[in-house]
N, C-alpha and C positions, 0 to 999 in steps of 0.2 A: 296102349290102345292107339288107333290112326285116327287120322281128323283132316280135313281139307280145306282151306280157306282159298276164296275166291277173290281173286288179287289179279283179274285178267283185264278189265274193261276201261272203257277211254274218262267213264266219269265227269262224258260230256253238260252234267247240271252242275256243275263243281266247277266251270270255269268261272274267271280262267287262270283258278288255282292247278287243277291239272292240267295245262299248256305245258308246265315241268316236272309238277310231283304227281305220282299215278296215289288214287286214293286213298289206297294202305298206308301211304306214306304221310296223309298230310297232318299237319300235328298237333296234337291237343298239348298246349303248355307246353311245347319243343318234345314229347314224346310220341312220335308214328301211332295212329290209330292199333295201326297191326300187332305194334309189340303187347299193346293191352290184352289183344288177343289170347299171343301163345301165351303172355302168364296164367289167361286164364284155364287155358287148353291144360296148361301144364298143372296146376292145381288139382285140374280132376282125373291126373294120371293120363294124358293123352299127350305123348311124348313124340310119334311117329308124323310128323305134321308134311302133307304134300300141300303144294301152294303154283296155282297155274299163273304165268305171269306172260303178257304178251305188250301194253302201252308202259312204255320206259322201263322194260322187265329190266334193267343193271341198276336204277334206282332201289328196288326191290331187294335183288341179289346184293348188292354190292352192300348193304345194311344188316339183313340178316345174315347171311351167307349162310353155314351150313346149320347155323342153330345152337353151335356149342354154347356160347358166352348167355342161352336164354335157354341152357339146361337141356333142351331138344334136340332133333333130329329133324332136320330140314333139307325138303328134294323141291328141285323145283321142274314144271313142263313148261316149256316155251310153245307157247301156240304164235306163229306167225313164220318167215320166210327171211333171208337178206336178198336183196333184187338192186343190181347193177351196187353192189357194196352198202346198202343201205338196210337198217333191219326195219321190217315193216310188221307191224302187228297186225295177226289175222284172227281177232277171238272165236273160239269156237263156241262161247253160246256156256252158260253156267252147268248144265250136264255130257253137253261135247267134248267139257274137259276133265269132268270124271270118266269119259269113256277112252278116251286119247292114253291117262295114264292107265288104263286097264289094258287096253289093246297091248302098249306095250310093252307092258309085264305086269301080269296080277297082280296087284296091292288090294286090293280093300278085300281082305278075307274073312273079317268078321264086322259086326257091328260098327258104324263108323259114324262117327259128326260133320258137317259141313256146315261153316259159317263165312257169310258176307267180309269181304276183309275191311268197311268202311260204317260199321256198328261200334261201338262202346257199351256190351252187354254184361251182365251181373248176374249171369244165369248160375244154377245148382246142376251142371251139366250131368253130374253123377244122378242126381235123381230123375233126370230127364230120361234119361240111358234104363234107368228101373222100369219107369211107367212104362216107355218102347218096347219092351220086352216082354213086360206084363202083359200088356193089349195083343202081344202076340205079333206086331206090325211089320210088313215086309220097310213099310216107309213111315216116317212121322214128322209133321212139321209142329214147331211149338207156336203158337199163338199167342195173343195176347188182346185183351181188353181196351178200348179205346172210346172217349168222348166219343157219341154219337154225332156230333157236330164234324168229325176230325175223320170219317171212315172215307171222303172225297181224295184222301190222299193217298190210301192205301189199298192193298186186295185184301180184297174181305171174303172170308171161309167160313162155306157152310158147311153143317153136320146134323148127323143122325142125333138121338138121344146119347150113342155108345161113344157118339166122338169120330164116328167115321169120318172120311169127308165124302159129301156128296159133289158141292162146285164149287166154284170161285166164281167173283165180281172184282174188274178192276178197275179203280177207282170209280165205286158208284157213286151217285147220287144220294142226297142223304134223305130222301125218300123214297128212292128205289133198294139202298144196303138192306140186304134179308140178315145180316148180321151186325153186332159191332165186334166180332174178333176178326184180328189182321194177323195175315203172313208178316212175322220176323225175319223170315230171309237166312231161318235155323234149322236146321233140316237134321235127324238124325234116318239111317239108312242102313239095311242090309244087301250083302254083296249081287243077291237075286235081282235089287231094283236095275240094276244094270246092263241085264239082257230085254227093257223098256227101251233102252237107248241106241240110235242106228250109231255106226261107224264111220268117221270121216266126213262128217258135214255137222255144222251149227245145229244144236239144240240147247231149248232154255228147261230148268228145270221147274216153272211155276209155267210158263206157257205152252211147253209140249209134255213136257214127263207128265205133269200131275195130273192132266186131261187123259192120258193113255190109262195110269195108272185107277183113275175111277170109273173108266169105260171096263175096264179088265176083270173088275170087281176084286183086285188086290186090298190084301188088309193094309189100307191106309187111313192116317188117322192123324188127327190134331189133337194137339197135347197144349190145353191151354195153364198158363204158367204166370204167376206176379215175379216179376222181376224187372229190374232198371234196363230202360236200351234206348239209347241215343244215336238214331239213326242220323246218318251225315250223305244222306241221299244226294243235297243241294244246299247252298249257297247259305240261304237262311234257317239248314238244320246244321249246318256247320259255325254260324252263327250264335248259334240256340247252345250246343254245346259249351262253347267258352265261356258264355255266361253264366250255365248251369253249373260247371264248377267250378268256376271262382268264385259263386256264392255259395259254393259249396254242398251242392244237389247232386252231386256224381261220387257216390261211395269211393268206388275202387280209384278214385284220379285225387293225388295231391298235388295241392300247390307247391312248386320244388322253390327253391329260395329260401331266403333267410326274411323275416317277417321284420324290418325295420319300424313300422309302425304298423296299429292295429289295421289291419284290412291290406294294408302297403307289401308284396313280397319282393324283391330285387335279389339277382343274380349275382354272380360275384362282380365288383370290383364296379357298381356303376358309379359313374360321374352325377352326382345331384346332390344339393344343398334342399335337403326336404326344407328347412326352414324359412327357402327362397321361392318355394312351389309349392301352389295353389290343389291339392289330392283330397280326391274322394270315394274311396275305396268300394270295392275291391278294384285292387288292379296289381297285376307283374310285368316286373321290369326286368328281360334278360340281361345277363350279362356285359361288362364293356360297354352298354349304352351311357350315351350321354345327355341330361338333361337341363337345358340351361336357365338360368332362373329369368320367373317371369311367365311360367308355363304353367298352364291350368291342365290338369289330369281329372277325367269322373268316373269314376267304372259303373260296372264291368268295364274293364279293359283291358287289353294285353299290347305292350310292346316289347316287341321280340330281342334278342341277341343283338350287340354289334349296329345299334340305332343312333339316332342324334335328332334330337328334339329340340330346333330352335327357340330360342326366344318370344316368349308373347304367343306360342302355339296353343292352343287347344285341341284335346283328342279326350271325346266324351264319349263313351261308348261304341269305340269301335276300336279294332284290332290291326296293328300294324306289325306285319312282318319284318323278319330280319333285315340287316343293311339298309331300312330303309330311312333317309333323312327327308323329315319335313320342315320346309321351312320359315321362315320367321313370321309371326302372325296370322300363320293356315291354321284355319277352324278347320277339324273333322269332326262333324254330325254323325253316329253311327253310320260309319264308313268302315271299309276294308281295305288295307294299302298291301297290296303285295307286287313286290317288282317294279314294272310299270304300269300298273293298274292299280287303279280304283276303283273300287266297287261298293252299291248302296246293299243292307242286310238283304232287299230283296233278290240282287245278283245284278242287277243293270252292271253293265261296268265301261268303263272307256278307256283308250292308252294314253297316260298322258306323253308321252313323246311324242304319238303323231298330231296330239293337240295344243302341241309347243306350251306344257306346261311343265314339263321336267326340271323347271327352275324353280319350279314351290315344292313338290314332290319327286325325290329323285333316288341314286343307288347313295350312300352314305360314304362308299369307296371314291364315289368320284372329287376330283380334282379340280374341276374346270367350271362349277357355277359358279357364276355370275350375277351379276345386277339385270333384273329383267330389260329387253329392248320396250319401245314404246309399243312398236307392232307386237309382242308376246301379252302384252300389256293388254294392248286394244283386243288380242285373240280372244285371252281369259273371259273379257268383257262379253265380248259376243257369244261366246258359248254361256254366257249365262252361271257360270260360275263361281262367280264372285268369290275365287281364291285369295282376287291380288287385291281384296277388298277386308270382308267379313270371313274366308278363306275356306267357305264350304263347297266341296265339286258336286 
């Protein structure tokens, strides 16, 4: 069976985690969103997986490649250009690029799935694929059930008594939502929905197909479904995620590691004297990190591969990516360190290099820090940081 996952977009509420990794990629416990995917594609016999890639598409490609070593078959459409030697991505729109790979050569000849490449979903795709069939549906989105309070963040789908759909609201009001089921961003689809879609320009599949498709009075229909999805839209649902399973709220994600102590996972080969460190679980520690005594750990938390956690540090609930060395007596408050940035759960973030703080938080590789100057000293101070203090940015 074919299936499509949507791996084109800049995943500009995600910064500025995607500045380098395109969404598919970024990673839940050091494994790519995406790969969760095809296991799960691959589970319900959907082997044939096209994947449109256009913001950092060789990140993308150069991981999965053709699919072998994840039991599939994977093609990928480049949407975008190279211009004076430079490749630039031009996305065409979440149905622009179902039409892109049809234009230039048939693939979706029967019944087909298409999934968001930046979900963590637990769907029964096989039973999904039944009821689509049953309803008779040229198209069907799966839905799902949401706090009434929670519908402000999503498109929310109305229907007939049969399940048609009639319209969408995006992101209403939560006294103006005529519903509380939300588009999942799952769409199952036959080959017919495709002649809805123009040729060679931007189209989205919730903002132009599904309005054509219920003006047309196509049998289209919502298919509402219980099932887990951890949407990683932004900042603080990508947040939301690592917490969820590290406490272990996310069936299909395990914690990889070896479980040194109850709630404790670490990688291979880290540096720490748990008896010299202050841990309160859950938390994982990739591999190669080093953590030196004298250090307070609270989870949820995740520190990544290839880290170095000075002395007298604290990191309470927040997530630090690989290479990254913090340094001696920095409090992180549910923070997010990746790179040069730092960023609070809600997404604010700043660099710390250009805020000549890169000598409290810095790459782990480097060489060359130092003892802070007075003037980096007085900087911290002024931006109100108080790193070089209490150590929270």
């Amino acid at each position: 069976m074919k299936a499509m996952i949507l791996a084109a977009g800049k995943g500009t509420r995600v910064r500025p985690i995607t500045h380098t990794t395109p969404k598919p990629m970024i990673p839940i416990l050091q494994k790519p969103v995406m790969e969760f995917l095809l296991e799960l594609l691959r589970e319900h016999g959907f082997n044939e997986i096209m994947v449109n890639v256009s913001h950092l598409s060789e990140e993308i490609e150069n991981y999965f490649r053709d699919g072998q070593r994840f039991d599939v078959q994977i093609a990928y459409s480049f949407e975008g250009r190279i211009s004076d030697g430079e490749l630039i991505g031009e996305a065409m729109g979440s149905a622009g690029g179902l039409k892109k790979i049809q234009d230039f050569q048939p693939f979706f000849d029967d019944t087909f799935v298409v999934l968001c490449g930046d979900a963590l979903i637990d769907l029964d795709l096989t039973e999904a694929v039944r009821r689509h069939r049953e309803k008779g549906a040229m198209a069907s989105l799966i839905t799902k059930r949401v706090p009434r309070d929670q519908v402000s963040s999503y498109g929310v789908v109305v229907t007939d008594e049969a399940g048609r759909v009639l319209s969408f609201q995006e992101k209403p009001s939560v006294e103006e939502a005529a519903s509380d089921m939300i588009n999942t961003g799952i769409y199952i689809f036959e080959p017919a929905v495709l002649d809805f879609i123009p040729s060679g320009e931007p189209f989205d599949i919730a903002a132009d197909l599904f309005p054509r498709l219920v003006e047309s009075g196509a049998p289209f229909y919502a298919l509402p479904m219980e099932f887990e999805w951890v949407d990683i839209g932004k900042v603080p649902d990508y947040w939301q995620a690592i917490r969820s399973v590290l406490q272990g709220d996310v069936r299909q994600v395990q914690i990889p590691g070896k479980q040194v102590r109850p709630g404790i996972y670490a990688g291979l080969n880290v540096a720490a004297d748990w008896d010299k460190i202050h841990v309160e679980g859950p938390i994982f520690v990739g591999g190669m990190t080093r953590i030196e005594n004298g250090v307070t750990i609270i989870g949820p938390a995740m520190i990544g591969p290839s880290c170095h956690i000075c002395e007298g540090a604290t990191i309470d609930n927040s997530i630090i990516f690989d290479y990254s060395r913090i340094g001696a007596g920095v409090q992180l408050v549910e923070k997010l360190v990746y790179g040069r940035y730092c960023v609070d759960r809600n997404g604010d973030h700043f660099d710390l290099q250009e805020a000549a703080l890169d000598w409290l938080i810095t790459d782990a590789r480097r060489q060359d820090v130092g003892t802070p100057s007075p003037q980096q000293k007085a900087m911290a101070e002024l931006l109100g940081t108080d790193l070089a203090a209490s150590g929270t940015p």
